[in-house]
N, C-alpha and C positions, 0 to 999 in steps of 0.2 A: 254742931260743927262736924264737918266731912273726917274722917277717920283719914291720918295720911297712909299711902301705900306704901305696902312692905320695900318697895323699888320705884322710885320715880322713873328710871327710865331703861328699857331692855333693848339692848344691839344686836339687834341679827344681823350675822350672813346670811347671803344668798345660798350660793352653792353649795353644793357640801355640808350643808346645816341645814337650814329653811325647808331647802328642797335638796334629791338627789341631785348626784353631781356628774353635769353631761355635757364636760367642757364648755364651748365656748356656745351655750344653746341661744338657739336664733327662733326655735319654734315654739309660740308658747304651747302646743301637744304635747312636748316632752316635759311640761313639768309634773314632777311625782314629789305631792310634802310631805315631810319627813312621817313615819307610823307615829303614833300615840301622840303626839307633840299637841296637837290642836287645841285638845279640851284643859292643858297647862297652861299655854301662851291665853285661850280664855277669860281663864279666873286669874294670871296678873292682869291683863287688861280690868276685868271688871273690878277689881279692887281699885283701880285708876293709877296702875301703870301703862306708861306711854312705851308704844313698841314703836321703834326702827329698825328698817335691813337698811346695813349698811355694805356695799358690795364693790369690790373690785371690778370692772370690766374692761380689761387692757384690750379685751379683742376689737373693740374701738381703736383705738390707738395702733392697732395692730393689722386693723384693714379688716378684719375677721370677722367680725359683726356692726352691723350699722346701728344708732342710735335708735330709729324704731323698732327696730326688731328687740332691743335691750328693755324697752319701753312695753312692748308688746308683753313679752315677757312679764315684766315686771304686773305689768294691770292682770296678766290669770294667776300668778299667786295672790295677790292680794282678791281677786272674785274669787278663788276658790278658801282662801282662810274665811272670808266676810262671808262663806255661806255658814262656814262652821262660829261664829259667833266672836271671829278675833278680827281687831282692828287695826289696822296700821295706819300709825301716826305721822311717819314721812318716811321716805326714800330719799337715802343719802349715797349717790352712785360717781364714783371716780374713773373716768374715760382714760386716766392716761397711762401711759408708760414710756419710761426715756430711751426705749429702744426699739417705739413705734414706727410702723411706715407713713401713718396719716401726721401732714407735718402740726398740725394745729393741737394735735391732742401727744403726740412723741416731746414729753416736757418733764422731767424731776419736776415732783410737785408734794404739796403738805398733805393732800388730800388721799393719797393713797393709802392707805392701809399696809404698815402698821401707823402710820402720820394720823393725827387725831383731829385734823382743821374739822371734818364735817360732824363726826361727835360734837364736837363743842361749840358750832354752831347752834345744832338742835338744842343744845343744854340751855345754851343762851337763848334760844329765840321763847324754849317752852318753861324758860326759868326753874330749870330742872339742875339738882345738885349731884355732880360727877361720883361721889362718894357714895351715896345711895342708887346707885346704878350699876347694870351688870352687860358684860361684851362675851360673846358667844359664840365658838367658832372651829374650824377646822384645821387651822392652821394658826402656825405662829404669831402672821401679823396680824390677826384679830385678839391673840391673846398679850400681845407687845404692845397693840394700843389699849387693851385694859388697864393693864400692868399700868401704863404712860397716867391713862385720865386717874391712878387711884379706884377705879370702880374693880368690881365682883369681875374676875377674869375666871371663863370657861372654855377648857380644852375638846373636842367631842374628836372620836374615834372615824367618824361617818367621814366620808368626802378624802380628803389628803389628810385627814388626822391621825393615819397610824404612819405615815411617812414622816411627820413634824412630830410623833409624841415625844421621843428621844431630846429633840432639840427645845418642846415646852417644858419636861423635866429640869434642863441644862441651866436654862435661863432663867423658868421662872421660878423656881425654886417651891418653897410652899405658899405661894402666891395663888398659884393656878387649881381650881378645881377642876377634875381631872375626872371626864367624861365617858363612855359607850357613846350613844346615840341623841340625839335632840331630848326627847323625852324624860331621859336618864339625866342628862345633865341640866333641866329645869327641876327635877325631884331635888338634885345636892345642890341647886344652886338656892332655892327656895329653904331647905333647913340650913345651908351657910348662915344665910340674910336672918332668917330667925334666930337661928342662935346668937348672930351678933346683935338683935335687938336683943333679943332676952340678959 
């Protein structure tokens, strides 16, 4: 019988985690993934943790960038981790914001981040348990939907995460593991998980 993984399921962001953070990027050229981080995200995968980015893109909504292009994007991170040996399990991408000019995607919606609708999708569709899972991020609303589903909530410094540390201290109290860089914060996020197994 298959050993279960230490995490059933891992939430990336995009920007500012994943990858550097180069606002509303339209070219997949500018992506740069995060240093060290590859050969981590690796071995959760190969232990049979399911990785997701889960990503805000308001610049949809915002006229700012068009859905190929977001798309575009998205398919050279995932060719550039799959040459390094990491898989991605799905893309969970939120077009909108209520203060959009595109009218169809300018909508208050559950799916935005910190809103957990697309988490919990994936949880449900890959019959994965929200508590044996970890959210990963640069900003507040990635660590507010950890916080939300009960999973492993990570702060990282990289991207807009030394503008939101302040306000992830405030809120999240000793909830949040509190990160440097991608890298850094799969090292504490990985002895977190173990020691609460142990």
């Amino acid at each position: 019988m298959r050993r279960r993984p230490l995490l059933d399921a891992l939430f990336l962001d995009r920007d500012g985690t994943l990858i550097a953070e180069r606002g509303f990027l339209a070219e997949p050229a500018g992506v740069r993934l995060a240093p060290g981080a590859a050969p981590l995200l690796a071995r959760f995968a190969a232990e049979g943790t399911r990785l997701f980015v889960v990503t805000n893109q308001s610049g949809v909504a915002r006229g700012l960038t068009r859905w190929d292009e977001v798309n575009a994007v998205n398919a050279e991170v995932e060719r550039r981790l799959a040459a390094r040996g990491v898989p991605i399990a799905g893309w969970l991408v939120c077009p909108h914001h209520p203060e959009g000019r595109v009218k169809e995607y300018a909508v208050a919606c559950r799916c935005r981040k910190p809103g957990t609708l697309l988490h919990r999708r994936a949880l449900r569709r890959h019959g994965l348990a929200a508590e044996r899972s970890a959210v990963v991020g640069d900003k507040w609303d990635d660590v507010g939907a950890g916080i939300a589903l009960g999973a492993f909530a990570v702060h990282l410094l990289s991207g807009h995460g030394r503008e939101h540390r302040a306000r992830v201290r405030e809120k999240g109290g000793g909830r949040v593991i509190l990160a440097g860089g991608l890298a850094d914060g799969l090292r504490r996020l990985r002895a977190a998980a173990e020691g609460k197994q142990g």
